[in-house]
C-alpha positions in Angstrom: 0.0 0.0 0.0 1.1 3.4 -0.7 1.7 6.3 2.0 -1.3 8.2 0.3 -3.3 5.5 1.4 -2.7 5.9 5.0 -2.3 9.5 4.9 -6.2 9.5 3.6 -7.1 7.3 6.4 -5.2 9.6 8.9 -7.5 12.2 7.7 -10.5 10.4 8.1 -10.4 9.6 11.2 -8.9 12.8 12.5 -5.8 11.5 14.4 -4.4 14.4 15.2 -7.0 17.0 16.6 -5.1 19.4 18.2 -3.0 20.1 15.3 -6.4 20.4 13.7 -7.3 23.0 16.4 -4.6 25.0 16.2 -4.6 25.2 12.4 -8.0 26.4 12.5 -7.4 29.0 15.1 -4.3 30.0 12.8 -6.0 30.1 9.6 -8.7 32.6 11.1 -6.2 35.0 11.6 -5.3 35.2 7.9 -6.6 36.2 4.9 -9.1 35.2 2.8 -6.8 33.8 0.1 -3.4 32.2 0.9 -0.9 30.8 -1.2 1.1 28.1 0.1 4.0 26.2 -0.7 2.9 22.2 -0.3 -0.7 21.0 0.1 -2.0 20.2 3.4 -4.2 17.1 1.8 -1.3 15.7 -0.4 -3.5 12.6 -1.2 -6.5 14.8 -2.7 -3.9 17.2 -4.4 -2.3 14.9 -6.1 -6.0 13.0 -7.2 -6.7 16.2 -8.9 -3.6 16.7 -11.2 -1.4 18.4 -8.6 2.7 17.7 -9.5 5.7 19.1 -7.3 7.2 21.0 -10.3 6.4 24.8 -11.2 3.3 25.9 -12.9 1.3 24.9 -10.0 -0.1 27.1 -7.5 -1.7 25.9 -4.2 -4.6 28.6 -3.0 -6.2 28.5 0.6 -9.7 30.0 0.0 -11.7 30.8 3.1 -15.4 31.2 2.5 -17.7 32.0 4.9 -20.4 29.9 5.6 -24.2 31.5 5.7 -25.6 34.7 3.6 -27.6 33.8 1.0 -30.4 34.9 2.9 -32.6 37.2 0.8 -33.7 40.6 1.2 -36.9 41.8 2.3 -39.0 41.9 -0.6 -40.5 45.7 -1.3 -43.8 45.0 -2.1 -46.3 42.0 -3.0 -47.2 39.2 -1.0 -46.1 36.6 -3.9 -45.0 33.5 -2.0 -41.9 32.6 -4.2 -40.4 36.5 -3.0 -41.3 35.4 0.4 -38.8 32.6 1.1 -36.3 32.9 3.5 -32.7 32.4 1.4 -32.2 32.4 -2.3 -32.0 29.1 -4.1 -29.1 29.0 -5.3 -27.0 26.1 -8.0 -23.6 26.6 -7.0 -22.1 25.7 -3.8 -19.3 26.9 -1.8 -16.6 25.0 -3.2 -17.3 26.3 -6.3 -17.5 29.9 -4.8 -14.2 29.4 -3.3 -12.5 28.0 -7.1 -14.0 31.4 -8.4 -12.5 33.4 -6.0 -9.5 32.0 -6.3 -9.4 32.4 -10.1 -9.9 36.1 -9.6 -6.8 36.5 -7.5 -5.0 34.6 -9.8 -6.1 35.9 -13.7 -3.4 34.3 -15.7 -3.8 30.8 -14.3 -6.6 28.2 -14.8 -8.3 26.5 -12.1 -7.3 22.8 -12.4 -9.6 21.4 -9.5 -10.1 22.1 -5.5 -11.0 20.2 -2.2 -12.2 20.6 1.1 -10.0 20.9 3.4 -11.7 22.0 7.2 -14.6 24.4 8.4 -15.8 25.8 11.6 -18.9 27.3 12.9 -18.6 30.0 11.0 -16.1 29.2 7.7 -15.3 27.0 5.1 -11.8 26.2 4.2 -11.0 25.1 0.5 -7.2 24.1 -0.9 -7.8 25.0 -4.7 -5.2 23.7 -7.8 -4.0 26.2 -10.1 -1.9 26.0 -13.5 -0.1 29.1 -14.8 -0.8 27.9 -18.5 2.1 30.1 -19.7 4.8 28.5 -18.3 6.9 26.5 -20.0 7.3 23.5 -18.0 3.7 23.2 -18.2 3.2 23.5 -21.8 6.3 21.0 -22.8 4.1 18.2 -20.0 1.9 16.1 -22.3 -0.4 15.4 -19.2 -1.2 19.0 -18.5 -0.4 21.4 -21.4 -4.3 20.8 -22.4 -5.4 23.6 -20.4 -3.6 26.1 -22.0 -5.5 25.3 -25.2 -8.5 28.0 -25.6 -11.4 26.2 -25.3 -10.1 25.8 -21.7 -10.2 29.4 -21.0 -12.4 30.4 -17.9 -13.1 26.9 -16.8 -14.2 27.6 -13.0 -16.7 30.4 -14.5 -18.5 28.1 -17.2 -18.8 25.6 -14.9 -15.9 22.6 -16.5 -14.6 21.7 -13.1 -15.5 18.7 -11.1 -17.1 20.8 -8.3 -19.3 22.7 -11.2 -20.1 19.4 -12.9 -21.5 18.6 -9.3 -23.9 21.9 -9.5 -24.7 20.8 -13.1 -26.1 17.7 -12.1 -23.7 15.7 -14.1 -21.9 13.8 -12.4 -25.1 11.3 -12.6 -26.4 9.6 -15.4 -29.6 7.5 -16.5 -33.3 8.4 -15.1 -34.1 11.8 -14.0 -31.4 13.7 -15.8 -32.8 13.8 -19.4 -33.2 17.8 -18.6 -29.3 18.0 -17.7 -27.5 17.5 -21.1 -26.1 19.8 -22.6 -26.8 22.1 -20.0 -29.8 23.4 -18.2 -30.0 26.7 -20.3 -29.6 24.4 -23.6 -32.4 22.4 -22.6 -34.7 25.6 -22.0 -34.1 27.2 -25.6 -34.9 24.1 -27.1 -38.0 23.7 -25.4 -38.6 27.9 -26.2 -37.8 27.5 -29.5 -40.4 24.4 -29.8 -42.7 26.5 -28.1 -42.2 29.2 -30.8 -42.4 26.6 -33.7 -45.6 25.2 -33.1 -47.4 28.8 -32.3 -46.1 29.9 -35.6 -47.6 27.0 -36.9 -50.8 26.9 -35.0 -51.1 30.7 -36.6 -50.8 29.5 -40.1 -53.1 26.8 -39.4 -55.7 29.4 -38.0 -55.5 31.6 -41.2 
């Protein structure tokens, strides 16, 4: 067995809680978004794509957990503007790739993980590739994101978190309405819409 394997396990079964304590205590002190040398979940890293050579940044996102609660609606009595907290499609880990990518505008987010939380935070490790650097491009396993059609991953939803919100990581019965994408699936049912009024009009004169 490998050392990843007992690393995960160690993990798992949280064997060391007051190192866990006072990381937690540490990383509340910081910023939002930390760069750091070596990954603190080396087995999850590494799942992702993550290599020991340059062109990869490791991030430390905090997000904080709560607020999506919406405002107070103006006026009306509608019941949908009534509810309590937005409905939202994206979670947090996605939140925290995104913010992430913003800090860092000349890399691509590869893939993320979770890494602790608290009452009151989250705490994500996210992958990055600087897609310009040489000794990513001349890597056969990784030069692929510098190709264009990879631009903006994390915002158009390509990452394995994303595909999560998508709904596609899931397959067979109950996700006919997923593929392409939601928004795909809704102008072709507009446009079918719009095709058979057109025609229901012709039929009528």
């Amino acid at each position: 067995m490998g050392y990843l394997k007992y690393m995960r396990e160690a993990w798992k079964n949280n064997s060391y809680p007051e190192l866990n304590r006072a990381r937690l205590i540490a990383w509340r002190k910081g910023d939002a978004t930390v760069r750091i040398d070596r990954p603190t979940r080396i087995d999850r890293a590494r799942a992702i794509g993550y290599r020991a050579k340059q062109g990869f940044i490791l991030v430390r996102q905090r997000i904080m957990r709560g607020g999506r609660m919406r405002p107070r609606p103006v006026g009306g009595r509608r019941p949908k503007a009534a509810r309590q907290y937005f409905v939202l499609d994206t979670n947090y880990q996605v939140v925290a790739e995104q913010r992430a990518g913003d800090k860092y505008p000349n890399c691509e987010v590869l893939g993320s993980y979770y890494l602790n939380q608290d009452g009151k935070n989250y705490w994500y490790e996210v992958v990055l590739v600087d897609k310009a650097h040489p000794v990513i491009l001349a890597d056969p396993r990784i030069s692929w994101i510098a190709q264009p059609q990879h631009k903006g991953r994390v915002y158009r939803g390509l990452t394995a978190a994303s595909r999560v919100s998508r709904g596609l990581r899931w397959k067979g019965t109950g996700t006919e309405k997923l593929r392409p994408s939601k928004a795909a699936v809704f102008r072709r049912k507009v446009h079918s819409w719009n095709s058979n009024a057109r025609t229901r009009t012709k039929a009528n004169r």
